[in-house]
N, CA and C of each residue as an Amber inpcrd file, in Angstrom:
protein
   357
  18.2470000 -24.7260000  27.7210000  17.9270000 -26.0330000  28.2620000
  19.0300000 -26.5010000  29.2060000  19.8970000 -26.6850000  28.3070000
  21.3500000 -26.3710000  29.6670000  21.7230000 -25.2490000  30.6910000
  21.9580000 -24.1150000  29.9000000  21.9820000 -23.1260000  30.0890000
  21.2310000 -22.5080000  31.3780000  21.0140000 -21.7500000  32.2350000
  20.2020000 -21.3000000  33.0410000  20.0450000 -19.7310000  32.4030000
  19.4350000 -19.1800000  31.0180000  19.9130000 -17.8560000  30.8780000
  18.7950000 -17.4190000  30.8660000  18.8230000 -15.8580000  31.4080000
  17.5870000 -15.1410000  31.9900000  16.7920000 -14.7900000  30.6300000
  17.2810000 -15.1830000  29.6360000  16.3760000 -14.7820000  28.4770000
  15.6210000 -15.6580000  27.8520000  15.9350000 -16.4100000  28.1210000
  15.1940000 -17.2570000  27.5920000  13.6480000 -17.6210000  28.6430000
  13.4050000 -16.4790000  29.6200000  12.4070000 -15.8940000  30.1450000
  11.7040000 -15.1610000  29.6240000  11.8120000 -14.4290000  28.7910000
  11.2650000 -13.0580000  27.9010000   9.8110000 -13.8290000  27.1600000
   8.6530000 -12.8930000  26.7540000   7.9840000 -14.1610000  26.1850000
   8.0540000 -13.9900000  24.8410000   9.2580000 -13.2460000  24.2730000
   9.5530000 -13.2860000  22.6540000  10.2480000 -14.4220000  22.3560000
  11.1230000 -15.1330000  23.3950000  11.8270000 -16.3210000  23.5490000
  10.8280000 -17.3390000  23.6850000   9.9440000 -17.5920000  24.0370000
   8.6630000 -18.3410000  24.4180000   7.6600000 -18.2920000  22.7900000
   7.6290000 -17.3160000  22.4720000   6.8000000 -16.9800000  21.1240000
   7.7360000 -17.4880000  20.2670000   9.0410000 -17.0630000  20.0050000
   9.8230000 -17.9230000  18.9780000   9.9400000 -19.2900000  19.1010000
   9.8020000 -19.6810000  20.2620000  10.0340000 -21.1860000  20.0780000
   8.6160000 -21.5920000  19.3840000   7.7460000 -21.4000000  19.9130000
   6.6480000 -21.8700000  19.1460000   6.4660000 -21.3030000  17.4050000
   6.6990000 -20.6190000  17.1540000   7.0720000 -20.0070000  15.8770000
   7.6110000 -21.5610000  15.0060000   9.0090000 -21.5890000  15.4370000
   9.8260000 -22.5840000  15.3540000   8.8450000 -23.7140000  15.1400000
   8.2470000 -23.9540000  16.1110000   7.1540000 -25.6820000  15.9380000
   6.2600000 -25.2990000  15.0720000   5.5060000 -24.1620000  14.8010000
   4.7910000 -24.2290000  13.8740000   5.2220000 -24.4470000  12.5620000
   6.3640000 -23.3950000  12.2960000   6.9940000 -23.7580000  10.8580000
   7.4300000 -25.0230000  10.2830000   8.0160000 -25.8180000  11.2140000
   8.3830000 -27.1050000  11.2320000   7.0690000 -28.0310000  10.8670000
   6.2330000 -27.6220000  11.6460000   4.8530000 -28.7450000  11.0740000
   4.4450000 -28.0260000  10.0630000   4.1270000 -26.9550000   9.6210000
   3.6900000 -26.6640000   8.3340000   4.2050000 -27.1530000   7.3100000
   5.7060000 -26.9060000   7.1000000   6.5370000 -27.4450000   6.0470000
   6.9080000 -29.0370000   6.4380000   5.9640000 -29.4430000   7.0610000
   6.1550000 -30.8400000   7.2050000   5.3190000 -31.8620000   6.2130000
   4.2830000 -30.7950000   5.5690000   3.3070000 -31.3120000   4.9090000
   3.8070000 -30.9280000   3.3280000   4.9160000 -29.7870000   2.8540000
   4.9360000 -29.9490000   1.4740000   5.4180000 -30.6960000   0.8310000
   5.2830000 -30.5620000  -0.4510000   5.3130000 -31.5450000  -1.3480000
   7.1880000 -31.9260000  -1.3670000   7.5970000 -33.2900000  -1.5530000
   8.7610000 -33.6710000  -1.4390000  10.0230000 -33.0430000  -1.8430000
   9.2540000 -32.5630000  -3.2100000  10.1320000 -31.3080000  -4.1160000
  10.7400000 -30.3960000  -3.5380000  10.0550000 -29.8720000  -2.6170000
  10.8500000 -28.4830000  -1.9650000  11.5780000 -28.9320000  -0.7910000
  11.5680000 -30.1570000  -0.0310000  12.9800000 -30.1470000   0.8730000
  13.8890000 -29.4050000   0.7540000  14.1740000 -29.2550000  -0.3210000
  15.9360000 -28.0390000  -0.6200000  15.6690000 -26.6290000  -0.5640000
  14.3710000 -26.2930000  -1.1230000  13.7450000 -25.1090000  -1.3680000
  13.0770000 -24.3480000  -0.5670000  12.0050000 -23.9020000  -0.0580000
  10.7470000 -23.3040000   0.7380000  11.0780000 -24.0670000   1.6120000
  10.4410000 -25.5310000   1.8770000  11.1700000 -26.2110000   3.5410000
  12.3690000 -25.5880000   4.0280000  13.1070000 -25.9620000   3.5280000
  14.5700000 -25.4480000   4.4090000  14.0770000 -23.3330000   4.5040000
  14.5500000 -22.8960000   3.4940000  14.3970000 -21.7300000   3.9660000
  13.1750000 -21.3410000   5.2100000  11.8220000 -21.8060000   4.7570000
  10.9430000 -21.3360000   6.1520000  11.8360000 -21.7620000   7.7390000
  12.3580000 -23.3220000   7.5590000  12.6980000 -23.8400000   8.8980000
  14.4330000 -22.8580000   9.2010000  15.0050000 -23.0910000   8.2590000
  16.2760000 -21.5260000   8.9520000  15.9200000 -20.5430000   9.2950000
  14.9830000 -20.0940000   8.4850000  14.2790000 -18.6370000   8.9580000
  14.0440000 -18.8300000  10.5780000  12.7740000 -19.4590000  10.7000000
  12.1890000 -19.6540000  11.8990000  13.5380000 -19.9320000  13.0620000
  14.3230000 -21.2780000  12.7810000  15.3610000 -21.0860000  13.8490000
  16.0450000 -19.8440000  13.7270000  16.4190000 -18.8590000  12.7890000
  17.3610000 -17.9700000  12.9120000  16.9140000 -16.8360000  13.7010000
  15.5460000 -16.8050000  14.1030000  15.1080000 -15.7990000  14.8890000
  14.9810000 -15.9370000  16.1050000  15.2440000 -17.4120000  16.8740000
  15.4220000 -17.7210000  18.3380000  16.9810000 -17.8560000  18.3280000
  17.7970000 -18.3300000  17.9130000  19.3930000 -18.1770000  17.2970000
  19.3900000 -16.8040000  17.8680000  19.2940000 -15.9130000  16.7840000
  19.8640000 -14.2390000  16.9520000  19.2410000 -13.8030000  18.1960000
  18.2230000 -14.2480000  18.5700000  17.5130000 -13.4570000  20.1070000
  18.5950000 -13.8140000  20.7820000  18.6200000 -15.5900000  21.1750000
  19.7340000 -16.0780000  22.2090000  21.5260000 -15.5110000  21.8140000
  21.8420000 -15.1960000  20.9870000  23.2460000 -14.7620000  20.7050000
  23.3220000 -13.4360000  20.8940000  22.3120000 -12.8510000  20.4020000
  22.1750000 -11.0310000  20.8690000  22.3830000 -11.4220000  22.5640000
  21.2080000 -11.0680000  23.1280000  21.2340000 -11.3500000  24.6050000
  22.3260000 -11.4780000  25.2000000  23.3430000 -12.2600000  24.7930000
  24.4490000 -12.4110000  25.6240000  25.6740000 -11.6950000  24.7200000
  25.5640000 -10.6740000  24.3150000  26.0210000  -9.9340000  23.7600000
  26.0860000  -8.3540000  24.8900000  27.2090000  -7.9610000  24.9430000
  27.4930000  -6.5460000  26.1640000  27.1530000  -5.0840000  25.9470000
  27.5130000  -5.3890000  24.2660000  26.7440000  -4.0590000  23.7490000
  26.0180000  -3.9490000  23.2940000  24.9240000  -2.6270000  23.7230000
  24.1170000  -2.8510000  22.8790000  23.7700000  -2.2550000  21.5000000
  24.8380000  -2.0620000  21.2740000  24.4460000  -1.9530000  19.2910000
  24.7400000  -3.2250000  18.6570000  25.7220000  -4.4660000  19.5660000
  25.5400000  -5.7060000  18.8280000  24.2430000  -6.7010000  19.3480000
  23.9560000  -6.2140000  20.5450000  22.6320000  -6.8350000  20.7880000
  21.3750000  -6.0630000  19.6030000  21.5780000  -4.8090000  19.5640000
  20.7620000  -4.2440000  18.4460000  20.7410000  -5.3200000  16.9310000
  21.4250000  -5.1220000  16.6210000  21.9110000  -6.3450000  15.1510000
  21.5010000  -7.4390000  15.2280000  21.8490000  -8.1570000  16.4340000
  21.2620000  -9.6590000  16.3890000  19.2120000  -9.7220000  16.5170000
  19.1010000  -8.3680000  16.9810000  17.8820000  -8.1950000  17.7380000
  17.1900000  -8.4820000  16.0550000  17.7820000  -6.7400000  15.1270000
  17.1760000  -6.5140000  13.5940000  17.4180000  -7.8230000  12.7470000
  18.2380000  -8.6880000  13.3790000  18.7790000 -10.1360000  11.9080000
  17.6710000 -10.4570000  12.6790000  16.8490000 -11.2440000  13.9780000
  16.0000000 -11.8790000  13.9840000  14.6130000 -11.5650000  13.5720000
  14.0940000 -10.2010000  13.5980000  12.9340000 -10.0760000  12.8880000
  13.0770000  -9.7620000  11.7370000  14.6020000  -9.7020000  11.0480000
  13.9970000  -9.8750000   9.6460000  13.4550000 -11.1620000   9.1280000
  14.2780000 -12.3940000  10.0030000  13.2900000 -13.1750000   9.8480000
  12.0830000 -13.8190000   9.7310000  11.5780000 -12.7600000  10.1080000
   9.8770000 -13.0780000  10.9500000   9.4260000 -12.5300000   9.2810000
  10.5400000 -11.2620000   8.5460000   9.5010000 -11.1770000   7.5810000
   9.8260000 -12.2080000   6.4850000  11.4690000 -12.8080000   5.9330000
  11.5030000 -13.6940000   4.9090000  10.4770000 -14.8270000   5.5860000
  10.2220000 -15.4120000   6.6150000   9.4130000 -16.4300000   6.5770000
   7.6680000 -16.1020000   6.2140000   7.5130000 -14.5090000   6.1770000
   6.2510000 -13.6580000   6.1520000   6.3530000 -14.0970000   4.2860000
   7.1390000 -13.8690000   3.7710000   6.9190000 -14.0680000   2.5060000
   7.5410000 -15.2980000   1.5230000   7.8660000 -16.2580000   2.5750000
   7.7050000 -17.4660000   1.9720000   7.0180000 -18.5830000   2.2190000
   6.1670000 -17.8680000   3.4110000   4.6560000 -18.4550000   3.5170000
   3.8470000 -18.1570000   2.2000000   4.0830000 -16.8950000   2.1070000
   3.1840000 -15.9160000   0.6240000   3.0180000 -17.0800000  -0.6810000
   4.2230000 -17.3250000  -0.5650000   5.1210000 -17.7610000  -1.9850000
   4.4210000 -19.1170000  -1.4010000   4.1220000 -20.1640000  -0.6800000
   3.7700000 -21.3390000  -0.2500000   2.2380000 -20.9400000  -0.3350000
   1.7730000 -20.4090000   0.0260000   0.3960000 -19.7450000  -0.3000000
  -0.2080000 -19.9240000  -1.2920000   0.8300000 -18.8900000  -2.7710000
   0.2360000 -18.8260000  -4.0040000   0.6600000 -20.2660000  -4.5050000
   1.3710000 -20.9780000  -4.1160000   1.6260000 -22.2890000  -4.8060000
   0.6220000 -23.7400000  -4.2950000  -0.3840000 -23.2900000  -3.3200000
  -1.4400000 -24.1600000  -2.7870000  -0.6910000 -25.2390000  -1.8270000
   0.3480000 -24.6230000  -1.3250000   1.0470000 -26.0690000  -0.1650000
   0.4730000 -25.7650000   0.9150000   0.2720000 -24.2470000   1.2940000
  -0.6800000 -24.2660000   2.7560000  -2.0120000 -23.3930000   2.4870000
  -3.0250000 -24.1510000   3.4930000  -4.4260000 -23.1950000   3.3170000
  -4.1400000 -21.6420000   4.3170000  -5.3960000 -21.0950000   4.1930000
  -4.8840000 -19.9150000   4.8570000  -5.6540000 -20.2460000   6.5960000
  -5.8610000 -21.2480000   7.0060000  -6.1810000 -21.7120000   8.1160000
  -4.7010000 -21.8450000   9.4210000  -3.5470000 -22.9240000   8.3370000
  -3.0670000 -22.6980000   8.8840000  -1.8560000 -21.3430000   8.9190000
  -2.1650000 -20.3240000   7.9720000  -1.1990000 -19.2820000   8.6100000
  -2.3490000 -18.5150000  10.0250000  -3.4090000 -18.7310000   9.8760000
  -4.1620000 -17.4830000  11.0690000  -3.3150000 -17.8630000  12.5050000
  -2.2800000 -19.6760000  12.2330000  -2.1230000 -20.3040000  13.4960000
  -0.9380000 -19.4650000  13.8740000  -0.0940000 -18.7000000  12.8180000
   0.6630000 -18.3640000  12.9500000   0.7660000 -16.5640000  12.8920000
  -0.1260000 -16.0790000  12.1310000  -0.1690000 -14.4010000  12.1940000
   0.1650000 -13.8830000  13.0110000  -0.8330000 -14.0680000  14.6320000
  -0.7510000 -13.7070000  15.8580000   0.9680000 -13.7830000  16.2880000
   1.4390000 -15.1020000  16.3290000   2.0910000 -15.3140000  16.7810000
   3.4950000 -14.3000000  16.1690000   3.2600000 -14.2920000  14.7590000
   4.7730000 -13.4660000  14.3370000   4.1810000 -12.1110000  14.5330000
   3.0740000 -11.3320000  14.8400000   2.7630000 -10.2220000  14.7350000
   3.3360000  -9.9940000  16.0790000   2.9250000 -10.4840000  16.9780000
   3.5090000 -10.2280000  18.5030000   4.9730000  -9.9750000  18.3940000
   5.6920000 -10.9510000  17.5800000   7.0890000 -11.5840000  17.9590000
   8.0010000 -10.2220000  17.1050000   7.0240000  -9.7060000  16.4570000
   7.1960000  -8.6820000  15.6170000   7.7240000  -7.3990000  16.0340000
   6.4300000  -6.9930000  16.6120000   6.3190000  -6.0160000  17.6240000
   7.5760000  -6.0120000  18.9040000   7.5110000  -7.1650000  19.3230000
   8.1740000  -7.1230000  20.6770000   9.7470000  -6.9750000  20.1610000
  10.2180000  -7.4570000  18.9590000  11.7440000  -7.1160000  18.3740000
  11.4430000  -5.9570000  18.2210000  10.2780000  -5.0700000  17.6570000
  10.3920000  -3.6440000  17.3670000  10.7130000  -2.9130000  18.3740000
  10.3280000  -3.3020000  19.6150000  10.4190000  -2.2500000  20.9890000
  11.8470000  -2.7180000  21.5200000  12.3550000  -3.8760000  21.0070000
  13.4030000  -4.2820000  21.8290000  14.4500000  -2.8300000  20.4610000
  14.4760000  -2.8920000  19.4740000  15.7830000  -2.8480000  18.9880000
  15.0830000  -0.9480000  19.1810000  14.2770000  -0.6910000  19.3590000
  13.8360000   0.8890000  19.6630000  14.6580000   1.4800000  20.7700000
  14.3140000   0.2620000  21.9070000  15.3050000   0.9660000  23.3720000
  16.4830000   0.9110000  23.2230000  16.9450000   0.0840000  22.0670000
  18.7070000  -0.2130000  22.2040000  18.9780000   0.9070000  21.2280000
  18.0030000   1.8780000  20.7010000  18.3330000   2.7890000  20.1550000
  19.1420000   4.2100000  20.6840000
């Protein structure tokens, strides 16, 4: 936003941000109880995977751009299974994950090919 950085062109940078807004409104709706719990973890998750894209990226090598690349889609999966866990506990329908499948399946993929070439 400040920044003028060429990555934040990519459309995995574009897909995470929205990632990001979705998680945020999903866990906007659970129950008060989990603020400390499932809320927070889904919403770190979700930021930690536009975080590690933007900190990789400007990173020179690439086996530490590799690392930041693998910390951000592991995110894609702890938030994959604490949707699960929000799932079996009835805080979200499965309507709104379909809003989101697409979106981490892509975001998925596209970390897979990124941390493949830095192979």
């Amino acid at each position: 936003m400040i920044l003028d950085l060429t990555h934040k062109n990519l459309n995995v940078y574009q897909i995470s941000r929205r990632i990001v807004k979705e998680c945020y409104q999903i866990t906007n709706t659970f129950p008060v109880s989990e603020r400390y719990n499932l809320t927070q973890q889904i919403n770190r998750a979700a930021t930690s995977i536009i975080l590690n894209l933007s900190e990789g990226a400007s990173r020179k090598s690439s086996m530490e751009r590799k690392r930041f690349y693998e910390i951000a889609r592991s995110s894609l999966v702890e938030i994959d299974t604490a949707l699960q866990v929000s799932y079996d506990l009835n805080y979200i329908d499965e309507a709104k994950l379909e809003v989101l499948k697409p979106l981490m399946n892509q975001c998925f993929g596209m970390f897979s090919k990124m941390i493949k070439t830095l192979s």
